[in-house]
N, CA, C and O atoms as CSV, one atom per row, in Angstrom:
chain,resi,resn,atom,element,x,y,z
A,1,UNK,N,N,0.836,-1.182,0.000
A,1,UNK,CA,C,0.000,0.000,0.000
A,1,UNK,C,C,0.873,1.235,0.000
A,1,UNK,O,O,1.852,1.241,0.746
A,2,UNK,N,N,0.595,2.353,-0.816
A,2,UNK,CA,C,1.490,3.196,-0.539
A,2,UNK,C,C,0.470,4.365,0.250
A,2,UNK,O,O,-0.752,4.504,0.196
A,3,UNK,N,N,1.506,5.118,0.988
A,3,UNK,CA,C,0.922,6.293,1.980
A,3,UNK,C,C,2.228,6.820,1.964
A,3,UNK,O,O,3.056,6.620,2.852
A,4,UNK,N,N,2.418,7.534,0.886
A,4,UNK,CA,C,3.251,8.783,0.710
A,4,UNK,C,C,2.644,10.348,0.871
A,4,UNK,O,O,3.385,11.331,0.868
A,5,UNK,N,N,0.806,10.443,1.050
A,5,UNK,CA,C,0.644,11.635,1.343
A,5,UNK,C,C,0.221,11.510,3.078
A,5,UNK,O,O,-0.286,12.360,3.810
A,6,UNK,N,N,0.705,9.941,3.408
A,6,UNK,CA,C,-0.087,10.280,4.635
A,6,UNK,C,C,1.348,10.470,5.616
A,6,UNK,O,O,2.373,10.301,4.955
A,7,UNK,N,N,1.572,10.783,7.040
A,7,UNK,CA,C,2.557,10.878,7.789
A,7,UNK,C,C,2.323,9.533,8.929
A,7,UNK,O,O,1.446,9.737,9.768
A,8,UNK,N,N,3.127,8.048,9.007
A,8,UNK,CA,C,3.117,7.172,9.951
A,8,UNK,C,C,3.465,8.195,11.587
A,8,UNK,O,O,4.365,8.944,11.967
A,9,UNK,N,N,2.091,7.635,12.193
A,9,UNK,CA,C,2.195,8.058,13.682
A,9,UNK,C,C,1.859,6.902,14.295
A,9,UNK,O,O,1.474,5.864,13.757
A,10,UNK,N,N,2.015,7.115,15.393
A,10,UNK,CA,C,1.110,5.867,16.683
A,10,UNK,C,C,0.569,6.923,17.146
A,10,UNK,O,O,0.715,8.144,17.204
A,11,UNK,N,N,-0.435,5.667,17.615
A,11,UNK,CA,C,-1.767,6.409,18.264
A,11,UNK,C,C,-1.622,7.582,19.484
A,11,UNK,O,O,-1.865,8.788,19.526
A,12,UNK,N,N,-1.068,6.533,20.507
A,12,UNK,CA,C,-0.205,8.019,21.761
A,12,UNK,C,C,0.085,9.617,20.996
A,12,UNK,O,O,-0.334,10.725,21.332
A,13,UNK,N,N,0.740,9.315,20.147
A,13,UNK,CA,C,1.359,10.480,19.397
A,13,UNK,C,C,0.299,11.716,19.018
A,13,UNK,O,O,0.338,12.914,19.295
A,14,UNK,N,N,-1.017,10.625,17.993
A,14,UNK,CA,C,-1.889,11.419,17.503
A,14,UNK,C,C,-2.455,12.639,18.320
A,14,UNK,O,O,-2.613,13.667,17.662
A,15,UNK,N,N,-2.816,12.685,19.789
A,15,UNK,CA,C,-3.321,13.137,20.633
A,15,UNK,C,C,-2.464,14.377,20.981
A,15,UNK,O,O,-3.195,15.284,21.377
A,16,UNK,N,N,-1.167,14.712,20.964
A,16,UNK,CA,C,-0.741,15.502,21.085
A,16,UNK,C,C,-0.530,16.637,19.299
A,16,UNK,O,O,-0.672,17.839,19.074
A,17,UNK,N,N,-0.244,15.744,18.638
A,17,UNK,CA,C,-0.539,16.385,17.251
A,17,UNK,C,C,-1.587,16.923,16.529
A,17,UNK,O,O,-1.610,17.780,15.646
A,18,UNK,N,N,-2.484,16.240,17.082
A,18,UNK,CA,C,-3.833,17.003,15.899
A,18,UNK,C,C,-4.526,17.026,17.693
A,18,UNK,O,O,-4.491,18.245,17.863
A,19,UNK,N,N,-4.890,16.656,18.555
A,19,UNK,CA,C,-6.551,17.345,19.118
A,19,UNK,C,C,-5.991,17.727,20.159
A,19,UNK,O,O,-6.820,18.228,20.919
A,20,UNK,N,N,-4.624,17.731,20.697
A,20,UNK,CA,C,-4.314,19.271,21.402
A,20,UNK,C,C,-4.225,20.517,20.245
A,20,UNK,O,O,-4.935,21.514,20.377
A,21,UNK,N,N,-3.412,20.389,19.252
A,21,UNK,CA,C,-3.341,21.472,18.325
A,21,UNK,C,C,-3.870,22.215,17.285
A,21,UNK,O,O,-3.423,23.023,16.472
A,22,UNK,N,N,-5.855,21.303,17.743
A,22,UNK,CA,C,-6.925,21.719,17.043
A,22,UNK,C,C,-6.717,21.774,15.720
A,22,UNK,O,O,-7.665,22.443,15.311
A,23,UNK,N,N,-6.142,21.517,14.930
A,23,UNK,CA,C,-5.866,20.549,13.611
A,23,UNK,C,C,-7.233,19.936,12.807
A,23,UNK,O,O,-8.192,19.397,13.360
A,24,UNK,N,N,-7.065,20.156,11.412
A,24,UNK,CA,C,-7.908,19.531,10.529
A,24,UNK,C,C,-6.987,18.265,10.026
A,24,UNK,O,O,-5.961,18.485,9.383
A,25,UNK,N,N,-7.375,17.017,10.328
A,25,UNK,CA,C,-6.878,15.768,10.336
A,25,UNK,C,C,-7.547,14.655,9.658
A,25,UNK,O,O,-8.768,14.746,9.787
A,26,UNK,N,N,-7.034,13.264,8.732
A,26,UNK,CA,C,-7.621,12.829,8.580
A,26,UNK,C,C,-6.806,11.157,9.061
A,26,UNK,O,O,-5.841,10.856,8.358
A,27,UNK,N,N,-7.145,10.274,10.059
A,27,UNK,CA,C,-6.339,9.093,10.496
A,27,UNK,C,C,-6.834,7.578,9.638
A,27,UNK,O,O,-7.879,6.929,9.607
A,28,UNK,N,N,-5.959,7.489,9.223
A,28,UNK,CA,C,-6.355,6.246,8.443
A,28,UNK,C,C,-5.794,5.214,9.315
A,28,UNK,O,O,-4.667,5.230,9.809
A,29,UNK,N,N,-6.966,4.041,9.496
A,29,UNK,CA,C,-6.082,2.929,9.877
A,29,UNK,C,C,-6.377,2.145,9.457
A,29,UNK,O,O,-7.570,1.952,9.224
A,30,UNK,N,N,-5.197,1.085,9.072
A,30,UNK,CA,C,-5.112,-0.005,8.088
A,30,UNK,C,C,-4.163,-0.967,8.226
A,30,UNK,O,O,-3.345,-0.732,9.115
A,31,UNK,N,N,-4.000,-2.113,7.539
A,31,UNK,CA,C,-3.677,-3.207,7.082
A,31,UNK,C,C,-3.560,-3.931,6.806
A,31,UNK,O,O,-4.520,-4.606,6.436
A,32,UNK,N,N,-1.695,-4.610,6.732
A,32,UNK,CA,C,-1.405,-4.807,5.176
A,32,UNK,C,C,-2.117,-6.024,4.621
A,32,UNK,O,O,-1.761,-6.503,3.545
A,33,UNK,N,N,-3.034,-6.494,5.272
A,33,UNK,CA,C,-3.673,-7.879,4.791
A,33,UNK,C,C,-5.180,-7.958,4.610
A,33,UNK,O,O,-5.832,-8.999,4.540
A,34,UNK,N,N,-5.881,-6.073,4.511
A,34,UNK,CA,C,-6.866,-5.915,4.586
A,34,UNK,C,C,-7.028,-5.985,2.676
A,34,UNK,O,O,-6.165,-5.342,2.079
A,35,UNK,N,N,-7.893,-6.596,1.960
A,35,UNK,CA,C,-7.875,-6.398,1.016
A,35,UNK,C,C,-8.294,-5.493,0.023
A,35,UNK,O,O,-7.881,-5.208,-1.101
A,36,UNK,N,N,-9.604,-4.961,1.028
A,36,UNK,CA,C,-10.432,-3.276,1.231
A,36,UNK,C,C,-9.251,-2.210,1.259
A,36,UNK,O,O,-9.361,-1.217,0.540
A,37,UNK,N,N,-8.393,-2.337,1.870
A,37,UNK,CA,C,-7.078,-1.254,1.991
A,37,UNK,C,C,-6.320,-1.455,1.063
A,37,UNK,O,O,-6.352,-0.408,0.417
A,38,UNK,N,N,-5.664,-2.130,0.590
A,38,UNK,CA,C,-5.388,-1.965,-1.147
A,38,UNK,C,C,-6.005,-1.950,-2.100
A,38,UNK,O,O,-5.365,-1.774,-3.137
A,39,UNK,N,N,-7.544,-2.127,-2.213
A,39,UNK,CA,C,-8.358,-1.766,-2.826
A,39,UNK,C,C,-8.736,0.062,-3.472
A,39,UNK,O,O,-8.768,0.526,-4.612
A,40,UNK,N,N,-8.998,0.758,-1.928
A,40,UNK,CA,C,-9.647,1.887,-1.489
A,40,UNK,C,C,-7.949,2.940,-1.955
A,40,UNK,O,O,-7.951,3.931,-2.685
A,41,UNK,N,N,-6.876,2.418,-1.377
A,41,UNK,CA,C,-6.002,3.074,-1.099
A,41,UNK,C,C,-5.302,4.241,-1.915
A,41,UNK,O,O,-5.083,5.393,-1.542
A,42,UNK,N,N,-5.012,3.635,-3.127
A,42,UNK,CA,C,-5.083,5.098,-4.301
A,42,UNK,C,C,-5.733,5.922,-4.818
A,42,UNK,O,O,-5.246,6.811,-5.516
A,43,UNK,N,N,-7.236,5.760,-4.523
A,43,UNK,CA,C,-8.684,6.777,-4.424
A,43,UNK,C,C,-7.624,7.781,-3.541
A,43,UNK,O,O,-6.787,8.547,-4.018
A,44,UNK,N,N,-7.902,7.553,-2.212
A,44,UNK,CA,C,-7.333,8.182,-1.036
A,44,UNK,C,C,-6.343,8.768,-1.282
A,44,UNK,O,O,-6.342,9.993,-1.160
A,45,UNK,N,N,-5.224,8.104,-1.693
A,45,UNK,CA,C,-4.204,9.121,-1.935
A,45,UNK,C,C,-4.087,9.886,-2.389
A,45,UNK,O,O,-3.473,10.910,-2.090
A,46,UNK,N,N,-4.821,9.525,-3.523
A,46,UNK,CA,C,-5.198,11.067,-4.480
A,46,UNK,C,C,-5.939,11.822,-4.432
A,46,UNK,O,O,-5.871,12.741,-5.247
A,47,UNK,N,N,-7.011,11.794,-3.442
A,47,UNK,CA,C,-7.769,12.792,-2.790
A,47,UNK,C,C,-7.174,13.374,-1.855
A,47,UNK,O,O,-7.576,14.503,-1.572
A,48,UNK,N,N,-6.342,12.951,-1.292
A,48,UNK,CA,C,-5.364,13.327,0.283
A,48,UNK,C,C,-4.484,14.373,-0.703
A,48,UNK,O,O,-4.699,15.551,-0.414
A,49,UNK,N,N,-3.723,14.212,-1.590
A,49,UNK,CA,C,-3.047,14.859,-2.569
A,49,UNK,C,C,-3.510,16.495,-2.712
A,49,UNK,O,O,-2.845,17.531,-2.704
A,50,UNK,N,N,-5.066,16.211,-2.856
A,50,UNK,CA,C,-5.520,17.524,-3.283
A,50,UNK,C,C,-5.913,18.214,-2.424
A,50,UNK,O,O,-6.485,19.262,-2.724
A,51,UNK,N,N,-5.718,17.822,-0.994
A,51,UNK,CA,C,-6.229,18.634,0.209
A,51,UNK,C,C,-5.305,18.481,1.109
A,51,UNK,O,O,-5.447,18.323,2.321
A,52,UNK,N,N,-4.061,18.548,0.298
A,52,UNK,CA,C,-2.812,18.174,1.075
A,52,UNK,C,C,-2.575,19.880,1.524
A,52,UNK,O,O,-3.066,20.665,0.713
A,53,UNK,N,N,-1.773,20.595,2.903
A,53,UNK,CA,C,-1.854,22.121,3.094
A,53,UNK,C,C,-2.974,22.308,3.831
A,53,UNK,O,O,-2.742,22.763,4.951
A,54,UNK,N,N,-4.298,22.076,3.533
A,54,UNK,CA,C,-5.453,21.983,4.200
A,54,UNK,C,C,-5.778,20.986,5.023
A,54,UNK,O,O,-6.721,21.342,5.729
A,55,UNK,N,N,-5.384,19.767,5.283
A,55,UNK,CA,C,-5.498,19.154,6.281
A,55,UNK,C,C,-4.857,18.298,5.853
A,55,UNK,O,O,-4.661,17.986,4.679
A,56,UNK,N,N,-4.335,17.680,7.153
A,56,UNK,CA,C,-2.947,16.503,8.113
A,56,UNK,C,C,-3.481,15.237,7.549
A,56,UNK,O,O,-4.678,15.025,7.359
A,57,UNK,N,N,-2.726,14.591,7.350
A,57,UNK,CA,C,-2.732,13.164,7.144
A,57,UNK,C,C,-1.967,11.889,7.432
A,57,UNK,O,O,-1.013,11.465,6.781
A,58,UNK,N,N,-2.550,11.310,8.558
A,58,UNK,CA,C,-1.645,10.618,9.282
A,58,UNK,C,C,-2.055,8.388,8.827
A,58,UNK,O,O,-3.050,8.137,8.146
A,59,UNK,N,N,-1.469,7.627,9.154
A,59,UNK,CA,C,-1.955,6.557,9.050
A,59,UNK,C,C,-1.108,5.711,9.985
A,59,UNK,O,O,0.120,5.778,9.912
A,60,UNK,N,N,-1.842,4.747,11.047
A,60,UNK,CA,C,-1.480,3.911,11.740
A,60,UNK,C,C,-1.874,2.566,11.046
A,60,UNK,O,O,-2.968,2.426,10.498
A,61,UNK,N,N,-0.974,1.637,11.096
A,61,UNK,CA,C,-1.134,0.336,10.562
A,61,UNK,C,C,-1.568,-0.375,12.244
A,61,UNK,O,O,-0.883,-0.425,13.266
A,62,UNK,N,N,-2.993,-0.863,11.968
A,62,UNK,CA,C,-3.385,-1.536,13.265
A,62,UNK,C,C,-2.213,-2.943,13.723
A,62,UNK,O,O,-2.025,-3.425,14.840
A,63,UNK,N,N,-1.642,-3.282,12.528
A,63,UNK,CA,C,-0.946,-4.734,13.449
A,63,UNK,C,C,0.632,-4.238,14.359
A,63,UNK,O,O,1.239,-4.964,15.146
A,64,UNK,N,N,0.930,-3.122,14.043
A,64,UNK,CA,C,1.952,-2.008,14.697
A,64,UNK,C,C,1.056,-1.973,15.951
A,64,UNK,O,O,1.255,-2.756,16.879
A,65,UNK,N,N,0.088,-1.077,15.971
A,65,UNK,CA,C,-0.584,-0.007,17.248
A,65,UNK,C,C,-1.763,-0.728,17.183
A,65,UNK,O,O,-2.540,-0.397,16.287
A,66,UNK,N,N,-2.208,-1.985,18.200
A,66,UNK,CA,C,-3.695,-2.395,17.959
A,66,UNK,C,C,-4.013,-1.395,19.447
A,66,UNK,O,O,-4.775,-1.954,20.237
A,67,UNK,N,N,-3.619,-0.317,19.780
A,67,UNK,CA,C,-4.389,0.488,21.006
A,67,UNK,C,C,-5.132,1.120,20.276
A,67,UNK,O,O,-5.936,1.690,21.012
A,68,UNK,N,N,-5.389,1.418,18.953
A,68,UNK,CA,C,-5.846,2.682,18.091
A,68,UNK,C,C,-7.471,1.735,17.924
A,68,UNK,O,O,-8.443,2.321,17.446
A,69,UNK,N,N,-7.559,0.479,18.309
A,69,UNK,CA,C,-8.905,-0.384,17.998
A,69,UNK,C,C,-9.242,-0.194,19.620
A,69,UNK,O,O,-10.359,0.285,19.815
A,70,UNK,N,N,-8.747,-0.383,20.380
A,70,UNK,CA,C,-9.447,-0.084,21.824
A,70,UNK,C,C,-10.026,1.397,21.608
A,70,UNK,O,O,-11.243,1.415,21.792
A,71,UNK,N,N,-9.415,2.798,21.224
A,71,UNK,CA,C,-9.465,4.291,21.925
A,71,UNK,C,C,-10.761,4.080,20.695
A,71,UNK,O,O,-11.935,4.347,20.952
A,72,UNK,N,N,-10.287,3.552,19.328
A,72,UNK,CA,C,-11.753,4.408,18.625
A,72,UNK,C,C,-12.421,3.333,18.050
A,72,UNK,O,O,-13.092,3.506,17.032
A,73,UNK,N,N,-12.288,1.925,18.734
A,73,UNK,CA,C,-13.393,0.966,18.454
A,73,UNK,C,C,-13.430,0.416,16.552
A,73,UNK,O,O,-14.443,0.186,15.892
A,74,UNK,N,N,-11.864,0.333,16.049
A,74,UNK,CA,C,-12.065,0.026,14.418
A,74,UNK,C,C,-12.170,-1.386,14.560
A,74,UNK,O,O,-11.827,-2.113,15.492
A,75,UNK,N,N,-12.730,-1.654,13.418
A,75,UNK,CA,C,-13.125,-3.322,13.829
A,75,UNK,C,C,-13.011,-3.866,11.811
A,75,UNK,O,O,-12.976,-4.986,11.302
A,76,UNK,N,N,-12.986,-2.349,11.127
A,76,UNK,CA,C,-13.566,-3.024,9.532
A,76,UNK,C,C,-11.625,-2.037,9.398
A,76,UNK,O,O,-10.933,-1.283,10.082
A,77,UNK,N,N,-11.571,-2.786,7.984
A,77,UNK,CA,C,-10.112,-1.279,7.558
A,77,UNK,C,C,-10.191,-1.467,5.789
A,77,UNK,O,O,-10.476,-2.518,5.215
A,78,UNK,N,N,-9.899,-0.310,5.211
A,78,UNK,CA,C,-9.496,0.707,5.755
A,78,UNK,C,C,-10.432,1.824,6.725
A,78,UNK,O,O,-11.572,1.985,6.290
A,79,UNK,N,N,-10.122,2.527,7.851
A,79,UNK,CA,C,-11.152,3.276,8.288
A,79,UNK,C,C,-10.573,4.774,8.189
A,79,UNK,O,O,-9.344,4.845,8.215
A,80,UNK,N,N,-11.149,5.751,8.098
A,80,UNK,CA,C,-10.848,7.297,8.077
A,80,UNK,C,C,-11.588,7.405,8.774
A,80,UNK,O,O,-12.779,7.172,8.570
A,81,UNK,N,N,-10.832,7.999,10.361
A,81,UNK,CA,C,-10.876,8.935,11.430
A,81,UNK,C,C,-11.192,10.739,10.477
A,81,UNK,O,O,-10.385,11.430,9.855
A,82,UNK,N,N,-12.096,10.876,10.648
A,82,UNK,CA,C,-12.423,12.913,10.405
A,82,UNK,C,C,-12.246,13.698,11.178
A,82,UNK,O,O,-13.182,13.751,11.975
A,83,UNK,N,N,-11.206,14.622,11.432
A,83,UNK,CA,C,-10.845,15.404,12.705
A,83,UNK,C,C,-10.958,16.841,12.339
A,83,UNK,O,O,-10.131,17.280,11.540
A,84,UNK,N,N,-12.193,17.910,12.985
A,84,UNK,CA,C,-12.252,19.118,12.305
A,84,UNK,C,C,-11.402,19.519,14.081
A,84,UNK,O,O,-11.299,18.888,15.133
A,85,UNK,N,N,-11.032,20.646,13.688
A,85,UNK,CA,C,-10.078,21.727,14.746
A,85,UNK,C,C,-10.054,20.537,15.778
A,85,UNK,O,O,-10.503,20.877,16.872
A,86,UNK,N,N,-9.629,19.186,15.698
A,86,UNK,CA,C,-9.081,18.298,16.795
A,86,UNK,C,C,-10.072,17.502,17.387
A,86,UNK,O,O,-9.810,16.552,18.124
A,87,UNK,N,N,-11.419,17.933,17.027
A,87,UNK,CA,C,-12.412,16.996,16.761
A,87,UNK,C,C,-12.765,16.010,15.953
A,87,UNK,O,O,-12.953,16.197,14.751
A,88,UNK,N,N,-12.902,14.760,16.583
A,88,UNK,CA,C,-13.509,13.515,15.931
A,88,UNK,C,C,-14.834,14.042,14.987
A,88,UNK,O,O,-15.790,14.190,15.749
A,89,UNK,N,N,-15.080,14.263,14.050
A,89,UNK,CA,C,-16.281,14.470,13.438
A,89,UNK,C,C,-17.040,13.298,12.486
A,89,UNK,O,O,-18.247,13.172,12.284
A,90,UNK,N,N,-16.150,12.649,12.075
A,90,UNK,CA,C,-16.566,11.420,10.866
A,90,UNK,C,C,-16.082,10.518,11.125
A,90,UNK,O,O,-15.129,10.349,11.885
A,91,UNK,N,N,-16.787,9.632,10.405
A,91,UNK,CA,C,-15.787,8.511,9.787
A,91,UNK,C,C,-16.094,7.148,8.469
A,91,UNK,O,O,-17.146,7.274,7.843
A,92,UNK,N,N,-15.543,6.408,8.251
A,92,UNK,CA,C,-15.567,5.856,6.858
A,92,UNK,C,C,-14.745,4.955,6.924
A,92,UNK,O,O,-13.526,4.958,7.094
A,93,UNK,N,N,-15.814,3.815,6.712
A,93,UNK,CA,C,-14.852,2.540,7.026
A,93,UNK,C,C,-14.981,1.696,5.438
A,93,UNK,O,O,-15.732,2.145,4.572
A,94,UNK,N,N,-14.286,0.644,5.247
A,94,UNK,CA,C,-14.519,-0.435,4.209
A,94,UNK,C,C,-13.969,-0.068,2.826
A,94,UNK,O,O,-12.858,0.443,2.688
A,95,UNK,N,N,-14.877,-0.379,1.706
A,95,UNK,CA,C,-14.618,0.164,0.499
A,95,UNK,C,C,-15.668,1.480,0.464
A,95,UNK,O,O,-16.750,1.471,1.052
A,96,UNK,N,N,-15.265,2.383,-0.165
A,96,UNK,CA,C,-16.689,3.994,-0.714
A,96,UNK,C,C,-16.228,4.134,-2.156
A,96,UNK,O,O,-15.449,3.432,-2.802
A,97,UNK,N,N,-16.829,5.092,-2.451
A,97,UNK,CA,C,-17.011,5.839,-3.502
A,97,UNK,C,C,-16.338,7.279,-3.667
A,97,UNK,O,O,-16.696,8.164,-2.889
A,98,UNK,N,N,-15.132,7.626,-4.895
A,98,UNK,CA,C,-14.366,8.608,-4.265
A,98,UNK,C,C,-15.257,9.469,-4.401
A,98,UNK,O,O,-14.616,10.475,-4.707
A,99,UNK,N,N,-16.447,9.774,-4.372
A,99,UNK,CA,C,-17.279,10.922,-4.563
A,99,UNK,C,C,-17.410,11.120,-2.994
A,99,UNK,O,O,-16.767,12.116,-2.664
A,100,UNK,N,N,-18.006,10.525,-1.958
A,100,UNK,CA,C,-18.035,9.990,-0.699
A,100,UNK,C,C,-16.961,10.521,0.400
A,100,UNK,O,O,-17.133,11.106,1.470
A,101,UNK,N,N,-15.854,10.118,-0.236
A,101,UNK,CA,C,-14.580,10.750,0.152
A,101,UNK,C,C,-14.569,12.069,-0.036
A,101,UNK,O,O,-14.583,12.707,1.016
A,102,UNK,N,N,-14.547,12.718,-1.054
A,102,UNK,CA,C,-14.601,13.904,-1.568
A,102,UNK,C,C,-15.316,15.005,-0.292
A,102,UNK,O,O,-14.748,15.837,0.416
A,103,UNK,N,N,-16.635,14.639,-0.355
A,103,UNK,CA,C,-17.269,15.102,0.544
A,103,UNK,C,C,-17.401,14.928,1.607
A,103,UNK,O,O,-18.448,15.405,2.045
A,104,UNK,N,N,-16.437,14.138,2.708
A,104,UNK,CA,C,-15.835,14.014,3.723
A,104,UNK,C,C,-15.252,15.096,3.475
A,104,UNK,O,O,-15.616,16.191,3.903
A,105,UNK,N,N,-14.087,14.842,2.607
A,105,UNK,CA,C,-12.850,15.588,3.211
A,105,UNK,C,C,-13.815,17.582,3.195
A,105,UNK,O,O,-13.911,18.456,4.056
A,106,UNK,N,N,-14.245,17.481,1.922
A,106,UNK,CA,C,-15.298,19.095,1.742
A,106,UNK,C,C,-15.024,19.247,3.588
A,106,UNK,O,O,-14.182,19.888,4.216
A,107,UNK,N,N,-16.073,18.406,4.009
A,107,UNK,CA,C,-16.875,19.043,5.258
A,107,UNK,C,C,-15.854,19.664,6.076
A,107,UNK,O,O,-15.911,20.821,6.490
A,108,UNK,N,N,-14.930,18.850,6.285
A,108,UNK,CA,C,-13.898,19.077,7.290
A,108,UNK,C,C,-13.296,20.448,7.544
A,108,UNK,O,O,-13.139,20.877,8.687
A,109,UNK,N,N,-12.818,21.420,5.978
A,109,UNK,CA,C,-12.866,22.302,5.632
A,109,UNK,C,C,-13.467,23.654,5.592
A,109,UNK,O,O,-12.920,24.756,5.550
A,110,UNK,N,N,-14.861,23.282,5.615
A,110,UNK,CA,C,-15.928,23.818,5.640
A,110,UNK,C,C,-15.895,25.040,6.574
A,110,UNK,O,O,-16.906,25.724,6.731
């Protein structure tokens, strides 16, 4: 899978980076044996691409950090965490539609 627009964090980390610093964020978590996540994954990137400057993009691979399935309950992957000013606002799990995406990321902005 590639995630060259996203930045690898662990979960601990996230909390001081985006929702102390009220941050427009988007957390992907995934993996590498999800088949939905190499599926979904170059939609994403290339939507992440175009709202790259406007909001953060981070991705935890759950078999690294499985604390990130305790704090926000992921159970399907790929999932997108929606974080407006450090708020949880969305989210989007499985395979979508990059139209779907699109208008995620819109709102966040908004």
């Amino acid at each position: 899978m590639s995630n060259f627009t996203f930045t690898p964090i662990a979960s601990e980390e996230f909390n001081d980076k985006v929702i102390r610093r009220n941050i427009n964020a988007v957390l992907k978590i995934t993996t590498n044996w999800s088949g939905a996540s190499h599926i979904v994954s170059p939609l994403i990137d290339e939507l992440a691409q175009q709202f790259a400057g406007k909001i953060e993009f981070y991705v935890v691979d759950f078999d690294n950090d499985p604390n990130v399935r305790r704090y926000y309950e992921v159970n399907i992957f790929p999932t997108l965490l929606f974080f407006r000013q450090g708020v949880l606002v969305d989210q989007l799990s499985g395979v979508f539609h990059k139209s779907i995406l699109n208008e995620r990321l819109q709102s966040i902005i908004r």
